[in-house]
N, C-alpha and C positions, 0 to 999 in steps of 0.2 A: 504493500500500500504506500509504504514510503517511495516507491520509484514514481507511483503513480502523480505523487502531488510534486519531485523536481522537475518528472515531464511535463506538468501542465504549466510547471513557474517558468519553465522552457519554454513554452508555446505562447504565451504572455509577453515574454520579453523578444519572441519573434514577430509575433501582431505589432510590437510594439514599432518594431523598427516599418512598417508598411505604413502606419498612419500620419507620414509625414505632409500630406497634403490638407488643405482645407476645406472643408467644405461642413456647411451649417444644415445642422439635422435637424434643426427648427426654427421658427422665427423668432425674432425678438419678444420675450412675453412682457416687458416693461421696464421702466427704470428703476433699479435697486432698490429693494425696503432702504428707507430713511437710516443713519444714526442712529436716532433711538430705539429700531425695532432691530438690530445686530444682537447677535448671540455669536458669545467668545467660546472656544472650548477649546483643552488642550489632550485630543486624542493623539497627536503626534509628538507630544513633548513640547510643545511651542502654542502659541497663541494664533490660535485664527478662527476665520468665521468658518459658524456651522457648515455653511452652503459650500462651502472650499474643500472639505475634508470627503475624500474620498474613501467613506467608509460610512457603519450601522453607526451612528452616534445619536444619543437623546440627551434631553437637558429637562430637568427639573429648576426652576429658578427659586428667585426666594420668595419670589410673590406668592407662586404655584406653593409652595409649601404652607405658607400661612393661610390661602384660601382652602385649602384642601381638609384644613385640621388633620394633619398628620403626626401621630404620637411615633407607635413603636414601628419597628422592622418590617412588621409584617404589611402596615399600612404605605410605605415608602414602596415594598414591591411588587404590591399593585399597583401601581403606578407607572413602573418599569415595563416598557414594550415586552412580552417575548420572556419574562421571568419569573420565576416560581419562588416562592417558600419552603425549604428544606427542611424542616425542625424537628428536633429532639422530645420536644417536649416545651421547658421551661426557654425562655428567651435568650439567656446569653449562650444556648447553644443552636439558635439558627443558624441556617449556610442559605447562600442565594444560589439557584442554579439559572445560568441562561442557558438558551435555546437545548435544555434538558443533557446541556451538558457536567460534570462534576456531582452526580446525583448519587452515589459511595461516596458516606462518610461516617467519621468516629468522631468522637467527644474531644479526642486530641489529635487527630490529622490534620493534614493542609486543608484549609477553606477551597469552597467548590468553586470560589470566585477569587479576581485577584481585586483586595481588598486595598483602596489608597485615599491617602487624607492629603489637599492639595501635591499632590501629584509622588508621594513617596509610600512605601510599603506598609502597612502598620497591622497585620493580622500574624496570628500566632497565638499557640496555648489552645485552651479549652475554656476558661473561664470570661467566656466574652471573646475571643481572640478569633472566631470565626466569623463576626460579619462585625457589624457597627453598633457600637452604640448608642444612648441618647444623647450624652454628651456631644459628638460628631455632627451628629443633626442640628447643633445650638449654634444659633448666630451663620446660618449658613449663609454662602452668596448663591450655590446653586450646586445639582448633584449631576455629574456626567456619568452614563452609564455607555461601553463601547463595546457593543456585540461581536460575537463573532472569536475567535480565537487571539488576544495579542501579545501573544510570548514573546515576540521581535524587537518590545518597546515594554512594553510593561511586564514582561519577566514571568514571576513564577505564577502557577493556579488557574493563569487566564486562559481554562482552556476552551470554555465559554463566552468570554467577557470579562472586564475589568471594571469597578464603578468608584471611580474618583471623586470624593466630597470635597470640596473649596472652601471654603472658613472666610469668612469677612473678615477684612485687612485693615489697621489702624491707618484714618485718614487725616488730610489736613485740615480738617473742618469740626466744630463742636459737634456733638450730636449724643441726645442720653435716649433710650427707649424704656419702657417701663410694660408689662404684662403681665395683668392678675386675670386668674379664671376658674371655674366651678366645672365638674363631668360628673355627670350618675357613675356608679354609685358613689358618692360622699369623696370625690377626689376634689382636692384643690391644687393650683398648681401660679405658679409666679414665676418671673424674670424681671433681669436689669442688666441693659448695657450700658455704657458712659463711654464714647470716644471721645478723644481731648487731643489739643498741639499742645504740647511740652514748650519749644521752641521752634524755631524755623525750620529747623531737622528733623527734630524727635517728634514722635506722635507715640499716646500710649491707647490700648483698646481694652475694657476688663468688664467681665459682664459673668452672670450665677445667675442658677435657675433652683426650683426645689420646688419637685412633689410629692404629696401625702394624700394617699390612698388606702380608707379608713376604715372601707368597706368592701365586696367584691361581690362576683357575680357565684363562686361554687359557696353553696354553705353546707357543712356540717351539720347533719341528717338531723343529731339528736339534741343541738345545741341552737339550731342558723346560724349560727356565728359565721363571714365570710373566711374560708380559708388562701385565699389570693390577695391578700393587701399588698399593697406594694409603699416603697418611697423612695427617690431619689433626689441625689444633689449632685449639681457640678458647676463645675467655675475654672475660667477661661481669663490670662492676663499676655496681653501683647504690647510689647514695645516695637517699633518700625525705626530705625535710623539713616537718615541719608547722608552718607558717607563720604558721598561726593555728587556733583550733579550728573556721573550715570552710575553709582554703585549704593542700593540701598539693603541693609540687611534687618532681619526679623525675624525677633525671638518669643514664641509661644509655650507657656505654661501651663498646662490643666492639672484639675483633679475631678475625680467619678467618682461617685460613690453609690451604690444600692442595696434594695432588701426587697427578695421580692420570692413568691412560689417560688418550690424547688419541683420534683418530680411527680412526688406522691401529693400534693397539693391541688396541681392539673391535671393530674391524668383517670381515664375514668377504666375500669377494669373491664373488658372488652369480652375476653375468653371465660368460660365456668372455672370456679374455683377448684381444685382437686382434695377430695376427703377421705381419704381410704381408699380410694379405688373409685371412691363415688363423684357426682358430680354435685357444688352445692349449689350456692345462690350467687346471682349477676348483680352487677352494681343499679340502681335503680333508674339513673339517667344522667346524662354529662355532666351537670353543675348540681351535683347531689355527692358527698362525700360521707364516708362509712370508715374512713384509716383511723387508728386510734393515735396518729397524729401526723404533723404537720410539718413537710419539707422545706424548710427555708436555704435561701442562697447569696451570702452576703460576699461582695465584693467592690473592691475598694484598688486605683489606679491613679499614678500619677505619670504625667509625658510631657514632654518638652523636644520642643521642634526650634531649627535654626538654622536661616534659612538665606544667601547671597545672590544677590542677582546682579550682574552689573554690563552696563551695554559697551560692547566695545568697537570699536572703527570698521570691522568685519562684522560683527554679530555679536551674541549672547551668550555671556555663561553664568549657569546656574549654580549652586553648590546646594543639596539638602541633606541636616541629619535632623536623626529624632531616637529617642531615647524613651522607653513604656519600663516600667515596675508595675506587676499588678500582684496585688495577693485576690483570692476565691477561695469561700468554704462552703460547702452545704452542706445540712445536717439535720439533724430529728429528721430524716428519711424513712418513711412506712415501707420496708425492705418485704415485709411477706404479702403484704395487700400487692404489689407490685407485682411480685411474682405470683400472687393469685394463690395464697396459702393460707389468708387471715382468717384468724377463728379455727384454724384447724387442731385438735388436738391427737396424739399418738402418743402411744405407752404411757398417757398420764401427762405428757410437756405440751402445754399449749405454744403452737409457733408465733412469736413475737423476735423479730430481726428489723435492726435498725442500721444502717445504713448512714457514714457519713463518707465526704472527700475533700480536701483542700489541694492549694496549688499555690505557687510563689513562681511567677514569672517574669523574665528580665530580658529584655530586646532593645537593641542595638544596629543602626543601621544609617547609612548615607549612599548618597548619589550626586555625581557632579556630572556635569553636559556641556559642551557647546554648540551651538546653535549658528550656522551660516545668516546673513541678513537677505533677504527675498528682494533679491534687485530683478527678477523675469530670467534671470540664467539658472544655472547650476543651482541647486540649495543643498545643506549637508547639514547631520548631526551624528556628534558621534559623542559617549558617554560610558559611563561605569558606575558600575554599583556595587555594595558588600551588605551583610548583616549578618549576625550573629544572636543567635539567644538562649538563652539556657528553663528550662521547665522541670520541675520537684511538684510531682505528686505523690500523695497518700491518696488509699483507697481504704478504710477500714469498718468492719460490720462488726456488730453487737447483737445480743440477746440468746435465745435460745430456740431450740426445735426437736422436735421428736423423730423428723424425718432423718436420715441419716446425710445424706448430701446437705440441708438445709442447715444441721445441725456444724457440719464442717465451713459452711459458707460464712457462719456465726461466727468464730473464731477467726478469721481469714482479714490479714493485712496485707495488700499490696502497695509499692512502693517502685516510683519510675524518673529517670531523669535520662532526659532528651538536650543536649547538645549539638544546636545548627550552626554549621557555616556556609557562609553561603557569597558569591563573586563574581559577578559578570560584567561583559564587554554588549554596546550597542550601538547600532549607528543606522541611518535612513539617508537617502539621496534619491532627488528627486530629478530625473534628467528630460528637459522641456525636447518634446518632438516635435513639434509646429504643427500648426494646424490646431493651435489651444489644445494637443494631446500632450500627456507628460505618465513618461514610464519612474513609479518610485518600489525602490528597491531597499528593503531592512531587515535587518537580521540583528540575532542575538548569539552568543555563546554564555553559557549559564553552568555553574557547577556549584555542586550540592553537597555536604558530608554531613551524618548524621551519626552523632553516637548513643548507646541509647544502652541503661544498665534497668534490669526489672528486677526483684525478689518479691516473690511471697512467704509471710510466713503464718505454719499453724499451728495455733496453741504455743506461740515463743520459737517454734521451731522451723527452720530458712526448709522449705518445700520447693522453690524451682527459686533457681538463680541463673539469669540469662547470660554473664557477666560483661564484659563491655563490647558490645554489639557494635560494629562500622559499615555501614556503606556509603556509595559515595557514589553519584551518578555527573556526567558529563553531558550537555545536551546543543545543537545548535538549533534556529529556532528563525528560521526564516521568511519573509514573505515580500510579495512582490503584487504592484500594482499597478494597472491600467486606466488612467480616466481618461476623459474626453468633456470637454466645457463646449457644449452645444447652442447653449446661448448664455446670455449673462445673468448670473447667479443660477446656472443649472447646470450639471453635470448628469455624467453616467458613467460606470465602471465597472473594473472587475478584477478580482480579489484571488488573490490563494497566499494562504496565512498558515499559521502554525503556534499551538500551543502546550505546554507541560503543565504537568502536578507531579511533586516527586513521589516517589515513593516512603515507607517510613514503616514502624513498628506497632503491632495492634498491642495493646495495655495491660487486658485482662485478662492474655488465656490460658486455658486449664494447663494443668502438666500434660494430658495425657495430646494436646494440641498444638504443643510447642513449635510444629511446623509450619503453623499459620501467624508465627510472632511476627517477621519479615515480610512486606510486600512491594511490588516493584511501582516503578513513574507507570501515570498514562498518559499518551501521546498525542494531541489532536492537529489533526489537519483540516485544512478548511478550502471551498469554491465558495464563493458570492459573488453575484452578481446583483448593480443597484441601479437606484436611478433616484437623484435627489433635488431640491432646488426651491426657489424662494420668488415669488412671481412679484410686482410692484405695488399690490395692495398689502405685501408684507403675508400674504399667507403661505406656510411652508407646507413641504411634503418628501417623502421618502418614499421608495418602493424596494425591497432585497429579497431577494431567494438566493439560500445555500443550502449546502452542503456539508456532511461533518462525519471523516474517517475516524475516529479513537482507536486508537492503540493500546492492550493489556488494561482495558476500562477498569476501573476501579468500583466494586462493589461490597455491599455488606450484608453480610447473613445472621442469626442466633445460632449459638454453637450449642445450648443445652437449654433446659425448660425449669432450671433449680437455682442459674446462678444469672445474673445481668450478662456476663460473657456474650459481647460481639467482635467479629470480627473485620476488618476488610480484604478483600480478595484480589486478585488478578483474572478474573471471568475469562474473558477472550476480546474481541472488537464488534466493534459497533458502527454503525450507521445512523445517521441524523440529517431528516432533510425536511425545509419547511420556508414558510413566506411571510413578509413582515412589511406592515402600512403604517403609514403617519400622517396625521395631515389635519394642520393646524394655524391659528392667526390671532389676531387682533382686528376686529370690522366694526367699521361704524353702522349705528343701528338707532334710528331713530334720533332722538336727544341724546344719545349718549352710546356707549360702545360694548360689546360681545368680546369678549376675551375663552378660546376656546379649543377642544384639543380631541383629537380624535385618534386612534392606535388599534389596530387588531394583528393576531397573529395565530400562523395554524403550524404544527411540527409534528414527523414522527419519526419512528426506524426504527432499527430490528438488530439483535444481535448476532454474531457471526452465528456461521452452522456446528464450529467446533467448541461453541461457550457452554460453559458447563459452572454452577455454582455448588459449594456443600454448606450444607445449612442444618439445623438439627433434626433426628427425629425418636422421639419417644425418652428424648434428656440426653441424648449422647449421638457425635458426628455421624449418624449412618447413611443419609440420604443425601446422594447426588443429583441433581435437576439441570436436564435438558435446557441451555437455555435458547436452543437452535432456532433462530426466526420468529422468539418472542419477541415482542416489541419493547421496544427501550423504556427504560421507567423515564420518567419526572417528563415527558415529551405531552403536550397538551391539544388536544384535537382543536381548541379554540382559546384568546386569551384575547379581552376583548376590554376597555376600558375608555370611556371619555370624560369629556368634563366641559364646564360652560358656565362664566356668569359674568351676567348681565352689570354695568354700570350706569349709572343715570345720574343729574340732579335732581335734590327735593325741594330744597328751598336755601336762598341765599348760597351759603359757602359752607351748605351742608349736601352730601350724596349721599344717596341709598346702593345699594347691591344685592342681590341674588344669584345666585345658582348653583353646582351640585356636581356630582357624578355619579360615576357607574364605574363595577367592577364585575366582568365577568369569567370564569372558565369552565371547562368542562372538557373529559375524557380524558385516559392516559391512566395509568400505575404507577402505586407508588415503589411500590419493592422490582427489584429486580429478576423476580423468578414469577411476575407476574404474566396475564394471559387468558385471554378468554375461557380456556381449555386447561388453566393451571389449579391445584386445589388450594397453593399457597399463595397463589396472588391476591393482590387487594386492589382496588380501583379505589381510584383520585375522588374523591366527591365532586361532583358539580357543585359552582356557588353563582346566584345573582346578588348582587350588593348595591347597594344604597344612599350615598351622604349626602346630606342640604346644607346652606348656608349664607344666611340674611343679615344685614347689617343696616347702620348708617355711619356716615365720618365726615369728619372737618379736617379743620387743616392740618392737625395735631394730634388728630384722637380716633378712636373706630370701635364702635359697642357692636358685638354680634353675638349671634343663637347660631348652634348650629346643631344635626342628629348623624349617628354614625351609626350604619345599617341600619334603617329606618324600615326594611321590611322586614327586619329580628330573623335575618339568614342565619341557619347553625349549619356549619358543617366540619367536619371531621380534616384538621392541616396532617397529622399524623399518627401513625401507632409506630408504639416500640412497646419488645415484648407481650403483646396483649393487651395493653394499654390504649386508650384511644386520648388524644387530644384537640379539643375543639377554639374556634376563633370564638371573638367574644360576642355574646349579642347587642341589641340595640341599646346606644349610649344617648344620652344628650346634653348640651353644654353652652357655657355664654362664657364668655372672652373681653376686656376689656383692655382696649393698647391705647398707651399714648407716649406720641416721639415729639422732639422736639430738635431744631436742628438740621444741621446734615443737608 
């Protein structure tokens, strides 16, 4: 498969040399959206407009964010063309997959996406380390998401996509914001920013948010008492200094903090409970709770980013580091409800197993670039990056059981540290063909070592010691591209990319599995073909269909029915093909204007003929599954999402607003060994969703109501172990902001 995608990078860069004539494949569709209606994004490492970038790129702004009422993860990725929600369960273990690619995952593996905070690496660990948090979302300027495979440029995981968050930058103008607000149940939640000039040079940015969530939506059966409260706090301090009039640098501070469900808190018990042989009673309904207690997940993060940019007489160079300490614990974990044992009693031991984990994570990492300046000839960029981090987990269960496995599971401490290094070279060149054609050609080389020591011990006594585990993978990671600028602000294109996930070590497995501790990188190769562009009323649009080879796909199975033990695997390859729409503006509409956004997408595909998965049957490894020609998990028959509101005057130097969106998908699997025709596959729920949102505002201020799922859609985001976990149902809320400034 790999010959197949230098052939076609071959055929690409031979079209390329033929398109040297001109000739216009359309006419003029008007004169460029205005200044104000320009959208920046930097899917190539550099700064340019949407319509330029020959490639899947979306943009979330920060208007889009505040109209939308967008809390957690889950709500940012629906909003995302073409991407799913991966979850574990509790939140700080979501993974984002695009176009159903990186859908195997573990609690401490590579993120299924490549994860970047103004344009640097920042994922890792298990405690939050696989997607973003809410901190990330705070004070943003806008969220870029870039489909499609970009190992070439953005490095490790993207082997779907990359989604890059941009942070609001300390400016030279006063400006404070202030946001308090109310949500069912009993949440409250506030903000503050203050930007300020220091001096003529300095500028500082500092701004904290904190919510408290008092009450929930699961209640404990025999109490109501909500067992999901949640609360967090973070806080954000930026200095900017101008150095020189073209070299400015900038230094960011945070800290995160949370408490929020842990497992047994959201999850609802799915499968019959096991009593002797017998079968007993099911959990009574998703947001009904029976554990005789309550998983919590506190963790707590500090990072600092620092950051040079300075324009030189040829171009730009960048320099980024950033630096994360996180600690994560969870604990009071309902270990036998989980595994579907509560209440069970043998030889006189009632099963009562408690469940905790913590983690101490520490990541290290920069990238420096320079950047050619875009005079119409030649452009280049060439770069390097490193990081390193180190992760300390404990895994430790308490209590007692009469079952014999359960009872072993009781005493059972594991213990794991993961050692990443990590080094790569990059660079893109863009070479003009005439005729407004330009062949761009990028590659990466990336290399990986991981070292990784596990022990468990039972009863005081070391049971499996893995001792210091190495491997080390080597990758390069190229891609090449074809557009064509057929009129102005429109293009068309065509794509062959390539993306990694390395491989790494599964956590928790048994002695008798030791063979499945190691698994290897997946590979992804990519075709796309697009067509994008920007017409003079300022309305945009996209159109793409690809293609998606993976290599030694990365999946995850249950190795037993007694202990949490999952695994990830090396299945076989995969195929991914599907099409993606956009198509959106700003229109004047009466007295006042429509601001609005439209997006659909459809994917699917099927694993090799020779993929085979092992997964558990009856508590111990014995069942292998065909996974010949079943269709790909996390791939979605439809994903489907708009949005739209309306702006007016009411009176005076007062306006009103409404409008809303919609969220929808349907079809597809979540596991791997799923299939029409499978007994262990599970299928994706269908969701339609719902959110409103009315307001009025001055010059200064904006009072709004708003409902999220307003037709109280429940549907199932995941199951692990027999567990099922559900989104939340309908919310409602009012918001009050006021800025000043700026």
């Amino acid at each position: 498969m790999k010959d197949h995608f230098y052939m076609t990078s071959a055929i690409l860069a031979a079209l390329g040399g033929l398109c040297l004539a001109p000739g216009a494949m359309a006419q003029e569709a008007g004169a460029r959206a205005g200044a104000e209606d320009t959208i920046v994004v930097t899917a190539r490492k550099r700064s340019e407009r949407l319509e330029d970038v020959a490639a899947s790129v979306s943009v979330l702004s920060e208007e889009d964010t505040e109209l939308l009422a967008l809390d957690g993860i889950a709500d940012y990725v629906r909003q995302i063309p073409n991407a799913t929600l991966v979850s574990a369960g509790p939140e700080y273990l979501a993974d984002i997959s695009i176009r159903g690619q990186g859908g195997g995952r573990q609690g401490f593996s590579e993120s299924a996406t490549g994860i970047y905070r103004n344009g640097i690496y920042v994922a890792g660990g298990g405690f939050g380390g696989r997607s973003f948090s809410r901190l990330d979302f705070f004070d943003v300027d806008r969220i870029e998401t870039y489909r499609g495979p970009q190992g070439a440029l953005y490095g490790r995981n993207a082997v779907g996509g990359a989604i890059n968050v941009i942070s609001q930058r300390p400016t030279d103008e006063f400006s404070a914001e202030f946001k308090a607000g109310y949500e069912s149940p009993e949440r409250y939640s506030g903000k503050a920013i203050l930007n300020a000039p220091l001096s003529d040079a300095v500028a500082a940015r500092i701004g904290a948010y904190y919510t408290d969530q008092n009450d929930g939506f699961i209640k404990e059966e025999s109490t109501g008492e909500a067992v999901d409260k949640r609360e967090y706090f973070g806080a954000r301090g930026q200095l900017r200094a101008d150095l020189s009039s073209a070299t400015t640098a900038n230094l960011t501070v945070e800290y995160f903090d949370s408490t929020a469900p842990g497992f047994s808190a959201l999850g609802q018990r799915q499968a019959p409970r096991f009593a002797a042989g017998q079968f007993a009673d099911t959990e009574p309904g998703p947001f009904v709770s029976r554990d005789s207690r309550r998983g919590v997940v506190e963790i707590d993060s500090t990072a600092v980013f620092a950051e040079l940019n300075s324009a030189l007489s040829f171009g730009e160079f960048t320099a980024i580091f950033s630096y994360k300490q996180r600690n994560g614990d969870r604990f009071n974990e309902d270990l036998d409800s989980f595994l579907g044992f509560q209440g069970i009693t043998v030889a006189g031991i009632p099963t009562d197993l408690i469940a905790s984990q913590s983690e101490d994570f520490e990541r290290f990492g920069g990238e420096v670039r320079l950047a050619s300046n875009d005079d119409g000839g030649v452009t280049w960029l060439i770069g390097a990056d490193f990081g390193a981090h180190t992760d300390d987990v404990v895994t430790a269960n308490d209590g007692a059981a009469g079952i014999g496995a359960l009872a072993a599971l009781a005493t059972r401490v594991d213990a794991f540290t993961e050692d990443l290094t990590t080094y790569s070279a990059f660079g893109l060149v863009d070479f003009p063909l005439g005729g407004n054609t330009t062949l761009t050609a990028e590659a990466r080389v990336q290399h990986d070592e991981k070292d990784f020591v596990f022990t468990r011990e039972q009863l005081g006594a070391v049971v499996l010691d893995t001792g210091d585990v190495s491997e080390s993978w080597t990758k390069f990671l190229p891609a090449i591209t074809l557009s064509h600028d057929f009129a102005e602000g429109h293009l068309i294109y065509l794509k062959a990319a390539s993306g990694y996930r390395p491989g790494g070590f599964n956590t928790g497995i048994d002695t008798a599995n030791a063979d499945f501790i190691p698994y290897d990188p997946e590979t992804a190769y990519s075709f796309e073909a697009g067509m994008k562009g920007v017409f003079g009323n300022g309305v945009r649009y996209g159109l793409t269909g690809y293609y998606i080879i993976t290599e030694d796909i990365q999946a995850v199975s249950t190795l037993g029915t007694t202990t949490t033990t999952t695994a990830l695997q090396n299945v076989g390859d995969t195929n991914a093909y599907g099409v993606e729409a956009e198509l959106g503006g700003v229109t004047p509409a009466g007295p006042g204007r429509l601001r609005w956004n439209l997006a659909a997408a459809s994917g699917s595909g099927e694993f090799s003929d020779d993929a085979v998965i092992t997964t558990a049957g009856g508590g111990s490894v014995v069942e292998v599954i065909d996974l010949g020609g079943v269709r790909l998990n996390r791939t979605r028959d439809y994903i489907l999402s708009a949005n739209a509101f309306y702006f007016a005057p009411l009176s005076g130097d007062i306006d009103w607003f409404l409008g809303g969106s919609m969220q929808a998908e349907g079809g597809g699997y979540e596991n791997a060994s799923g299939g029409s025709d499978s007994p262990t596959g599970r299928s994706l729920d269908h969701f339609l969703m719902f959110d409103a949102r009315a307001g009025i505002s001055g010059d200064n201020w904006r009072l709004s109501a708003y409902g999220k799922n307003l037709s109280d859609e429940v549907y199932r985001v995941q199951s692990v172990g027999g567990n099922a976990f559900y989104n939340e149902p309908r919310k409602y809320g009012v918001e009050l902001q006021l800025k000043f400034g700026g």
